[in-house]
C-alpha positions in Angstrom: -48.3 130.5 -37.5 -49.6 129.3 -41.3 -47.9 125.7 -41.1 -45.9 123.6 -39.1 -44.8 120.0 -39.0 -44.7 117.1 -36.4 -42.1 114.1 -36.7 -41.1 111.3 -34.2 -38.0 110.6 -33.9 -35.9 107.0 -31.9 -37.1 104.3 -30.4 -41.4 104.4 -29.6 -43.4 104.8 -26.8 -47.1 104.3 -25.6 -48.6 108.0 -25.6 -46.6 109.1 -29.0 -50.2 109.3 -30.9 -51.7 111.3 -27.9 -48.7 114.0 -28.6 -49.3 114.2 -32.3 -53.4 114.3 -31.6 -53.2 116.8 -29.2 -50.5 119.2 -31.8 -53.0 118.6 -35.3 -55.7 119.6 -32.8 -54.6 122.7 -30.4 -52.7 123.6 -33.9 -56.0 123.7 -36.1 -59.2 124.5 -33.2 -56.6 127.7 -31.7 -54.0 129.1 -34.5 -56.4 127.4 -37.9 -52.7 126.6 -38.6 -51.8 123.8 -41.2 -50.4 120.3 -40.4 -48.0 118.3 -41.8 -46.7 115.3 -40.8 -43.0 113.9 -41.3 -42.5 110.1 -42.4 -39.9 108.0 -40.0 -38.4 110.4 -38.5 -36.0 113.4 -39.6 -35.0 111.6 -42.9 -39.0 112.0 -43.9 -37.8 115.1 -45.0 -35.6 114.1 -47.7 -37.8 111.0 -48.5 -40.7 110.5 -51.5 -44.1 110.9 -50.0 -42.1 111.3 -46.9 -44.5 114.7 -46.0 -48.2 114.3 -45.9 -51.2 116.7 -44.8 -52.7 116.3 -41.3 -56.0 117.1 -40.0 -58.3 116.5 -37.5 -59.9 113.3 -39.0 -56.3 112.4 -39.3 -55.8 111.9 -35.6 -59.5 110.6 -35.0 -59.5 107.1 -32.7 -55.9 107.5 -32.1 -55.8 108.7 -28.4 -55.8 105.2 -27.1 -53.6 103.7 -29.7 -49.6 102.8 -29.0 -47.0 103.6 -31.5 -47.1 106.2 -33.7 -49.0 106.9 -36.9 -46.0 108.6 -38.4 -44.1 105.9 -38.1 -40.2 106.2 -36.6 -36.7 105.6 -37.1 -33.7 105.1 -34.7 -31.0 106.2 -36.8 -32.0 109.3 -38.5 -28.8 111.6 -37.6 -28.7 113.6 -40.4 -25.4 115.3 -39.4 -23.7 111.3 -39.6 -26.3 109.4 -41.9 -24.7 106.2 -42.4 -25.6 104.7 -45.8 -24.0 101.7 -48.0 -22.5 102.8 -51.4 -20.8 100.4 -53.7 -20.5 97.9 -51.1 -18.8 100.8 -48.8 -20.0 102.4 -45.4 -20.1 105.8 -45.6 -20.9 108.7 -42.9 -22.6 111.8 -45.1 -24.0 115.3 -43.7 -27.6 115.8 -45.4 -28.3 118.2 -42.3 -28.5 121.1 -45.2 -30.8 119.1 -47.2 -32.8 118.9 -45.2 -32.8 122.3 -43.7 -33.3 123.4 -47.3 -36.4 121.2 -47.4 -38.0 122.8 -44.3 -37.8 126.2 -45.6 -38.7 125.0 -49.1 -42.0 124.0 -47.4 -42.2 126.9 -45.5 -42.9 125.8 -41.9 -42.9 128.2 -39.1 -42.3 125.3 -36.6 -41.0 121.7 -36.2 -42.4 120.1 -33.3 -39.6 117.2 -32.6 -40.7 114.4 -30.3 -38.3 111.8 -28.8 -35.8 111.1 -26.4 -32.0 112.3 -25.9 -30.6 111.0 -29.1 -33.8 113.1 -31.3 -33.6 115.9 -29.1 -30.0 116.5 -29.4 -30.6 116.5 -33.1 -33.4 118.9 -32.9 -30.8 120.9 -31.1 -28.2 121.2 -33.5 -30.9 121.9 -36.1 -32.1 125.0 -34.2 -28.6 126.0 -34.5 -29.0 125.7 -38.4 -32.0 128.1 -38.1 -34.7 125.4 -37.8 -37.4 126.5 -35.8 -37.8 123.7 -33.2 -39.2 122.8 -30.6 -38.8 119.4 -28.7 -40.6 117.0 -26.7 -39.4 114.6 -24.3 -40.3 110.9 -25.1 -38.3 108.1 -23.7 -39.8 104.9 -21.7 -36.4 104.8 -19.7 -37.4 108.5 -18.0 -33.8 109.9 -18.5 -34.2 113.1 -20.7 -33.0 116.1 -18.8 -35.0 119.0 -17.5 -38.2 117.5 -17.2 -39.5 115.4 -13.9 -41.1 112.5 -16.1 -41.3 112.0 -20.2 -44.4 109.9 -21.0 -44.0 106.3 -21.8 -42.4 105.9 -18.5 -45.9 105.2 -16.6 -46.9 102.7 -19.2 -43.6 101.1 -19.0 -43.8 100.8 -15.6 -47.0 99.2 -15.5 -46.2 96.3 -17.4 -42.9 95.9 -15.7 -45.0 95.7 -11.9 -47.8 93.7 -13.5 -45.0 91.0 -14.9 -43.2 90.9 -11.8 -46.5 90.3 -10.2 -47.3 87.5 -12.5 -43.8 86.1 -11.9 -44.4 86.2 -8.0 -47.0 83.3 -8.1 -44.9 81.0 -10.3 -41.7 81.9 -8.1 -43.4 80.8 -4.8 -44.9 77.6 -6.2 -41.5 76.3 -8.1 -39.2 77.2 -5.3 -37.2 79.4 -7.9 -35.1 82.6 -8.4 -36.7 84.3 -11.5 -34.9 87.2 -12.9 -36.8 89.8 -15.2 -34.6 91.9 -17.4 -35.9 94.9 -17.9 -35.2 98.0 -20.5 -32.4 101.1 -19.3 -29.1 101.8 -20.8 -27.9 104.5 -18.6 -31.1 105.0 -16.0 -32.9 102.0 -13.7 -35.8 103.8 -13.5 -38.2 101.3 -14.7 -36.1 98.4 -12.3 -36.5 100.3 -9.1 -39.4 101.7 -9.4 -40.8 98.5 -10.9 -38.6 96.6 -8.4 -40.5 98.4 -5.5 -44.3 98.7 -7.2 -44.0 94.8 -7.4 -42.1 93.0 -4.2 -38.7 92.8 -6.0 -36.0 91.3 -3.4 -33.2 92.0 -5.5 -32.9 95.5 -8.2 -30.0 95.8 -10.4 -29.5 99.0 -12.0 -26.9 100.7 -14.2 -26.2 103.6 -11.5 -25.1 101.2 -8.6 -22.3 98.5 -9.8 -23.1 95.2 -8.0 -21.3 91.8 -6.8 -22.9 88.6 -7.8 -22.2 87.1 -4.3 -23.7 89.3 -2.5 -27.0 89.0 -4.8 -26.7 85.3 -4.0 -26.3 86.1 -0.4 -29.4 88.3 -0.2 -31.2 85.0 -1.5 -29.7 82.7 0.8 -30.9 85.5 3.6 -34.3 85.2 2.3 -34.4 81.2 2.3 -32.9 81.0 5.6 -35.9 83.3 7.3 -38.3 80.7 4.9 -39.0 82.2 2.1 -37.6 79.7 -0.7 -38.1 81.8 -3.5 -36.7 85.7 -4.6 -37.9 88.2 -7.2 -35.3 90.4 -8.8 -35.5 92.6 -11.4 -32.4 94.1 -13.6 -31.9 96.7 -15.8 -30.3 95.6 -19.3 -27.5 98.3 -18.2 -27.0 97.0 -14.7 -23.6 96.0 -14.5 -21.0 94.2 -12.1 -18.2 95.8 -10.1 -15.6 96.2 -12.6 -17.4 94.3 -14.5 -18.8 95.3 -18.3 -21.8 95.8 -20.1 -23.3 92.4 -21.6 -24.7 92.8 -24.9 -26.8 90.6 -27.4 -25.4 91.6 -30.4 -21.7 93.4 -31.3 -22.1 96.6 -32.9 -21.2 97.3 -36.4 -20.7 100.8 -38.9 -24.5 100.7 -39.3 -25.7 100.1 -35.8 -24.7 100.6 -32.2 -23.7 97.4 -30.1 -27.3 96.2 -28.3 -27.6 95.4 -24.8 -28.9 92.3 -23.6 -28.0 89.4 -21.4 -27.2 90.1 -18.2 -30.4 89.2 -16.8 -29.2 85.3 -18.1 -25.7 86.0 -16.6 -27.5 86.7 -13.2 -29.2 83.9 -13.7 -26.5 81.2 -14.3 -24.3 82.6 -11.5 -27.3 82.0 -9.1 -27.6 78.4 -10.5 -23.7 77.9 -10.2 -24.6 78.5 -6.1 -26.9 75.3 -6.6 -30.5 77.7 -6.9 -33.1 77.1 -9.4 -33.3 80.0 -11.6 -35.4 81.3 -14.4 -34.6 84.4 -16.6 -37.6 86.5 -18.4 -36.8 89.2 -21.1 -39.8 91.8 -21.0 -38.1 93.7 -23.9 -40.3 95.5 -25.8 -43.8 94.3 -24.8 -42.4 97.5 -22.6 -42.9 100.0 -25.4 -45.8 98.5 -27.1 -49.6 98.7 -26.5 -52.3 100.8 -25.3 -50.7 103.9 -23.2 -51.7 104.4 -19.4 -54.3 107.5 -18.4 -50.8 109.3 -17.0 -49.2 108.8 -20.1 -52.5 109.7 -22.3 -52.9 112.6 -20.5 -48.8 113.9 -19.4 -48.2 113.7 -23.6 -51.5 115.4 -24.4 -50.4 118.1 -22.4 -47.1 118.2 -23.8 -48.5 118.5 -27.5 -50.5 121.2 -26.7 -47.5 123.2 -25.3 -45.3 122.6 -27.7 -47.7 124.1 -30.1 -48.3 126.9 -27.7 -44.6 127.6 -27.6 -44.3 127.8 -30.7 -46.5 130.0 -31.5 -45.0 132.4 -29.1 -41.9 131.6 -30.5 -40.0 130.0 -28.4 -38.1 128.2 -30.5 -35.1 126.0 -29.5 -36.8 124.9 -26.6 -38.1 122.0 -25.2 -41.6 121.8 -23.0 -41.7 119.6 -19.5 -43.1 118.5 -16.5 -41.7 120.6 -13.4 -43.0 120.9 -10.4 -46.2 119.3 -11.7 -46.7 121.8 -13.9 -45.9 121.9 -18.3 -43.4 124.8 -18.6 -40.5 125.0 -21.3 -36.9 125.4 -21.3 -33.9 125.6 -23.6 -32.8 122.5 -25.1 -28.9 123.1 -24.8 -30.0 123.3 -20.6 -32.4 120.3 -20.7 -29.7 118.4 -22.8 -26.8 119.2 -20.9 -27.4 116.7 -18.1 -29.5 113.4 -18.2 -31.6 112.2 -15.9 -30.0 108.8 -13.7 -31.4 107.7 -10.4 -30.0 109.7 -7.5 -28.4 106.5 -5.9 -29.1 108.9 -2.6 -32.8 109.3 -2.8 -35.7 108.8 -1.3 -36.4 105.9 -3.6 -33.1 104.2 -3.2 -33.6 105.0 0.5 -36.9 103.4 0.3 -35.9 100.3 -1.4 -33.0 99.7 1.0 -35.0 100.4 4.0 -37.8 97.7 3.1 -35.2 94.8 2.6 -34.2 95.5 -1.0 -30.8 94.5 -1.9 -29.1 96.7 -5.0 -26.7 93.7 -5.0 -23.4 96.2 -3.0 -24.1 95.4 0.5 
């Protein structure tokens, strides 16, 4: 390999400047390969200034750091760009553009980082004759084929150490506080959160519940004495036959954005005559200094990715399987997402300690 480039692609996560340090750097000290790194995402391709040399005083002091020094977008689909002319939505394919513009600069390899949206991308682009390869990034933990992205440990932590924090104020108010947390499709960070910090009551996308019985679980708890309850929700969890809540409608620019069923929870608790208090962790979730897992899991990850492309594996994405970093195809890693097995040993765990999932 002579040159390759590194982007980052939807939403961020805590360990995203630990992948790109550990590519400039396995990349330069093994192959003395060239670096470039891509502006925001896929579009930095077809941007000004959008491509920019990398080196290793580039990536110097950023191991600790959250974020990501080449910035990031969340609606870079360059096969349905949506951009305003003349006052007019319109969808446009620049996925040519821009594969003319990686051969125009000659890369042997684009190492794609990000979650199922970016990597789905990357997939279609390898189908164009890019030369990718992909690594998983999500905070939710729901990309396929891998046993854990990073961003998921640090996620967790702050979930657990704000339930924690919420404990103490529960007890001494008497009060049901609800903490909504991030995950669309997968309540990974609720359960496992849920269990890491004393949650009574976990709501998750994967397992529809019934507000009366959430109640009930509640009323359970202040019958044996305990007059206060901890539950944490997924922004996807969901009511039987019930739908999604959202903050905001969805437009021809963006996609609708969950939010609000955490306050929902809430008010129907209150309607039962139970103090209630609702906290919104959003995305004090994705931000901040990255966990030793995390640093670690995505340094390991970078340097794979680099090593499979040098061996030319291309179209593939690297991951964590059977505690090892491997790689495998991205059409198989893509083809199903990750969701909590509502059957296992976690689940089982949860229920088995007094957790309520709000169906029984």
């Amino acid at each position: 390999m002579r040159r390759i480039a590194v982007l980052t692609g939807g939403g961020d996560a805590p360990g995203l400047n630990a992948v790109i340090r550990a590519v400039v750097k396995t990349a330069i000290n093994v192959y003395g390969c060239e670096v470039l790194g891509v502006q925001d995402g896929i579009n930095g391709f077809l941007e000004p200034n959008g491509i920019f040399p990398l080196d290793t005083a580039s990536v110097r002091g950023i191991l600790p750091l959250g974020g990501t020094i080449l910035g990031t977008a969340n609606r870079g689909n360059p096969f349905a760009r949506t951009i305003i002319v003349d006052g007019k939505v319109v969808v446009d394919d620049v996925s040519d553009d821009i594969v003319e513009a990686i051969h125009t600069l000659e890369l042997d390899a684009v190492v794609v980082i990000g979650g199922d949206g970016t990597l789905h991308i990357a997939s279609e682009l390898f189908d164009k004759g890019v030369p990718v390869v992909g690594v998983p990034k999500t905070i939710d933990n729901d990309v396929g084929g891998t046993e854990v992205t990073f961003g998921f440990d640090t996620a967790l932590s702050i979930a657990s150490e704000a339930l924690d924090r919420l404990h103490t104020t529960a007890e001494s108010h008497h009060r049901a506080m609800v903490l909504e947390l991030m995950g669309r499709d997968a309540g990974f960070i609720a359960l496992h959160a849920g269990v890491a910090g004393g949650a009574d009551v976990i709501l998750i996308p994967e397992i529809p519940f019934r507000y009366e019985l959430v109640v009930k679980k509640i009323q359970q708890r202040a019958k044996r004495g305990s007059r206060f309850s901890l539950l944490a929700v997924s922004e996807g969890a969901h009511p039987v036959g019930g739908d999604l809540v959202y903050s905001r409608a969805g437009d021809e620019l963006a996609l609708p954005r969950l939010g609000g069923i955490g306050q929902a929870v809430s008010k129907y608790i209150e309607a039962q005559g139970i103090e209630s208090r609702v906290v919104v962790l959003g995305h004090l979730q994705r931000g901040g200094t990255p966990t030793a897992y995390d640093r670690f899991l995505a340094t390991r990850y970078g340097a794979a990715a680099v090593r499979t492309a040098a061996e030319g594996r291309f179209g593939h994405m690297v991951a964590l399987r059977n505690g090892k970093v491997t790689d495998l195809p991205l059409e198989e890693a893509l083809k199903v997402p990750r969701r909590v097995d509502i059957n296992g040993d976690a689940v089982q765990t949860a229920r088995g300690i007094g957790i309520s999932f709000g169906d029984d």
